[in-house]
C-alpha positions as CSV (number, residue, x, y, z in Angstrom):
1,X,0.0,0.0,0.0
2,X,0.9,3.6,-0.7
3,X,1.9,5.8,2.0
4,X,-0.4,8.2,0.6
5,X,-3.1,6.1,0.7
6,X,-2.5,4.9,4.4
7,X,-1.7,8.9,5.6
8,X,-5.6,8.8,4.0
9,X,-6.8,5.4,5.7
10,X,-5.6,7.4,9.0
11,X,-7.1,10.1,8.5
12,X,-10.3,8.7,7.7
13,X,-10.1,6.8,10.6
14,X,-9.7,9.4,13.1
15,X,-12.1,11.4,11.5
16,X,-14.7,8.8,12.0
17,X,-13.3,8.5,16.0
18,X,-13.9,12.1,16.1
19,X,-17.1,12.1,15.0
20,X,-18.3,8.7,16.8
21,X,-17.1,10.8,20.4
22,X,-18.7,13.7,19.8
23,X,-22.2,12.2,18.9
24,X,-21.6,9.6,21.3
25,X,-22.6,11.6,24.1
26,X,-19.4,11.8,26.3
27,X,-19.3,15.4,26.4
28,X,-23.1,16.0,27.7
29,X,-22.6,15.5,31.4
30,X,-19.3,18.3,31.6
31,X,-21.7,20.6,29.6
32,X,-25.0,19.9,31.5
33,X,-22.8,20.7,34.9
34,X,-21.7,23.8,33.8
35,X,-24.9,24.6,32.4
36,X,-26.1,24.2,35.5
37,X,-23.2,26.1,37.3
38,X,-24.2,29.1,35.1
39,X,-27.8,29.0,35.9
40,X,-27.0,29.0,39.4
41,X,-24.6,32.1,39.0
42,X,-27.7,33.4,37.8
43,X,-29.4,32.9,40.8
44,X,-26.7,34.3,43.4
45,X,-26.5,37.2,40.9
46,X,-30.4,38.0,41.4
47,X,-29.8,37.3,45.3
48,X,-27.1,40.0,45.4
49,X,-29.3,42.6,43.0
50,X,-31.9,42.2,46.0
51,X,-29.2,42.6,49.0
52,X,-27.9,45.4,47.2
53,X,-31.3,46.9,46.8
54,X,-32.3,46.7,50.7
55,X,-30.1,49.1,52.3
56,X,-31.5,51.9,50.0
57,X,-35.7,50.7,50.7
58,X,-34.5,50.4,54.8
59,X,-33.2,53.9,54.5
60,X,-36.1,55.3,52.6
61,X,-38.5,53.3,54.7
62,X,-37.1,54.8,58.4
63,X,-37.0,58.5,57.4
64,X,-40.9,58.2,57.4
65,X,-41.2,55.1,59.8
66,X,-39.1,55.6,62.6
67,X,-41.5,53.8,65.6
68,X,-41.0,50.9,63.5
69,X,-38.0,49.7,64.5
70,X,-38.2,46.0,65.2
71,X,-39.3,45.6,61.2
72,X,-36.2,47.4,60.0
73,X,-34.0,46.0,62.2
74,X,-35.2,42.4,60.9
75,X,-34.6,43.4,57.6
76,X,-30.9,44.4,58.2
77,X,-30.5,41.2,60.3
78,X,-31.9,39.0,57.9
79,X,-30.2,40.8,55.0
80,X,-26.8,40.2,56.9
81,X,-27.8,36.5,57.5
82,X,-28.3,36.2,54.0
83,X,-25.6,37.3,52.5
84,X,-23.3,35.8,55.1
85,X,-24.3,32.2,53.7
86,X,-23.4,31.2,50.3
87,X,-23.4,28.3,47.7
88,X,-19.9,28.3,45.4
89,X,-20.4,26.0,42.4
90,X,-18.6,23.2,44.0
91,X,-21.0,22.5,46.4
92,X,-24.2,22.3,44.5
93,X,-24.2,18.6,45.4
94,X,-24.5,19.1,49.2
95,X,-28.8,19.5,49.8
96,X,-28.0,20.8,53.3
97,X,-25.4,23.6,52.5
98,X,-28.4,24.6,49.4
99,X,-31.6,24.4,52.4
100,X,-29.1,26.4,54.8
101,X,-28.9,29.2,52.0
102,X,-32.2,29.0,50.9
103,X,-33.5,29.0,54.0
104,X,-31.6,32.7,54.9
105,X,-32.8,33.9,51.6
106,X,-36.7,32.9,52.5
107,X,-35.9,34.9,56.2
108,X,-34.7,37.7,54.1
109,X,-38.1,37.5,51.7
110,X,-40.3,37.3,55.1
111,X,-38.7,40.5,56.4
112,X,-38.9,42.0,53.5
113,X,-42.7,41.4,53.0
114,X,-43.1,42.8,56.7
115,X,-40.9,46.1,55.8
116,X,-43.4,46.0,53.0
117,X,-46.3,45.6,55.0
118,X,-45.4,48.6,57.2
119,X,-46.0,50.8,54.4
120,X,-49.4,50.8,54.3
121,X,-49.5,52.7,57.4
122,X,-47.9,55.4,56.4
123,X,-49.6,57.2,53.0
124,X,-46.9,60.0,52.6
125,X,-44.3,57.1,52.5
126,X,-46.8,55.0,50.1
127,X,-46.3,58.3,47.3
128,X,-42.9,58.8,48.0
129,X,-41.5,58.3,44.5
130,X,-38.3,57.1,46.1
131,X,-40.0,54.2,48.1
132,X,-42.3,53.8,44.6
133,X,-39.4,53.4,43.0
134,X,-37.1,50.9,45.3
135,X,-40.3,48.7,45.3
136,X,-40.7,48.6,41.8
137,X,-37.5,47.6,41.3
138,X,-37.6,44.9,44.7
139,X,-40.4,43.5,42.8
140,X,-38.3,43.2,39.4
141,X,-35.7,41.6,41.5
142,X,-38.1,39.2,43.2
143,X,-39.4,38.0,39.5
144,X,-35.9,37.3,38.5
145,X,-35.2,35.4,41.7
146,X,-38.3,33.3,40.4
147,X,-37.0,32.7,36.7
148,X,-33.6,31.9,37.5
149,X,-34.3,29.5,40.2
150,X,-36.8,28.2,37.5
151,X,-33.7,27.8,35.1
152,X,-31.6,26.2,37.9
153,X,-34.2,23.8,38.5
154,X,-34.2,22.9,34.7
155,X,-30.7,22.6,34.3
156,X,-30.2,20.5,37.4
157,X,-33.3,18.7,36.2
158,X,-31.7,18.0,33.0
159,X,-28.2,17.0,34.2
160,X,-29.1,15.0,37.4
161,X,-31.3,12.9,34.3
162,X,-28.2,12.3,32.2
163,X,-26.4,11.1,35.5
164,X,-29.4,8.0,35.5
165,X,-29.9,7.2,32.1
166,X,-28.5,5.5,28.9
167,X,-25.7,6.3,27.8
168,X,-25.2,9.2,30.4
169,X,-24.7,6.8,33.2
170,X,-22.2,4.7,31.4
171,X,-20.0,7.6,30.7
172,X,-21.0,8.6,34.5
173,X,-19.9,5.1,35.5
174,X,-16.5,5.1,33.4
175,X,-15.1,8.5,32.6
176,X,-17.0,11.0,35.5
177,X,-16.8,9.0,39.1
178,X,-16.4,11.8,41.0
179,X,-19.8,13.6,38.9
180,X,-22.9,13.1,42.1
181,X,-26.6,14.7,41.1
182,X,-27.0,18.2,42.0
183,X,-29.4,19.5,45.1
184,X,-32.4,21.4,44.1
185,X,-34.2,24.0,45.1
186,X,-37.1,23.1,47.1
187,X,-40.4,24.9,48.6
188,X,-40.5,26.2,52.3
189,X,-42.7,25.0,54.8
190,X,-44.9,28.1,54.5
191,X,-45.2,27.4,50.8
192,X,-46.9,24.1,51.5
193,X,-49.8,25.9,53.6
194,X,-52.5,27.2,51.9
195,X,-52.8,31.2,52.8
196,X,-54.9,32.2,55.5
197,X,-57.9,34.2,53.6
198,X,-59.9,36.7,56.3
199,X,-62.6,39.0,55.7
């Protein structure tokens, strides 16, 4: 045989290697994960927005509510709480680290919706166009909290799936040992009780 023609057998060959790996699979769990690391970037990221937005409603809130002290000071308790705890990348896999910062952040929305509450009893702070505006935006914040735990859940959903099934968990089995199923976000307590409707 020519030594052309085997440079082009060789070729051929690991051109047809190449392209039985790369539709073979192998590389859907390391891009699921990192999907999933993104998404959950995501979600600190919308987390911080909110932190950074408290200090400027507190501030806004206690020039016009200054009796109500105990709210505020729950606010900047639970916003220091909730910030204090946090969820790198690497440890998406541990369920209790994830229900330990979920569980600050759900403090943090609890406070919030009393700070919140408090506003009601005082109309000149209900027009203030600053308070208007920090809620508007708190709001904003607290619908892209929603959607990006939405997309974390999907992206866990999707790579915790390709951990269990064929061919995923052969390539889990062989190639990624050390991959485990990532934790998910899960609903409080207080979500599972239906709300308390008076008249």
């Amino acid at each position: 045989m020519s030594p052309s023609l085997s440079r082009l057998g060789t070729m051929l060959a690991a051109v047809l290697v190449l392209f039985t790996v790369s539709s073979c699979g192998y590389n859907t769990i390391p891009t699921l994960e990192e999907q999933a690391k993104a998404k959950w970037a995501d979600v600190q990221n919308n987390y911080q927005r909110r932190a950074d937005l408290i200090p400027n409603l507190v501030a806004t809130v206690q020039g016009y509510a200054k009796q109500e002290k105990d709210v505020l000071t729950s606010v900047v308790e639970a916003r220091a709480k909730a910030t204090q705890i946090t969820v790198d990348a690497s440890q998406l896999t541990d369920p209790a680290k994830l229900k330990q910062f979920q569980d600050a952040q759900n403090q943090l929305t609890g406070a919030l919706g009393r700070l919140l509450a408090v506003s009601e009893n005082y109309p000149d702070l209900k027009s203030n166009q600053n308070f208007l505006a920090l809620q508007s935006q708190l709001e904003g914040t607290e619908n892209r909290i929603a959607v990006a735990r939405r997309d974390y859940i999907e992206a866990v959903r999707a790579y915790n799936t390709e951990l269990r099934t064929f061919p995923g968990v052969l390539w889990a089995a062989i190639f990624f040992r050390d991959a485990k199923p990532m934790a998910e976000f899960t609903a409080g307590e207080e979500a599972q009780k239906p709300p308390a409707v008076k008249f």
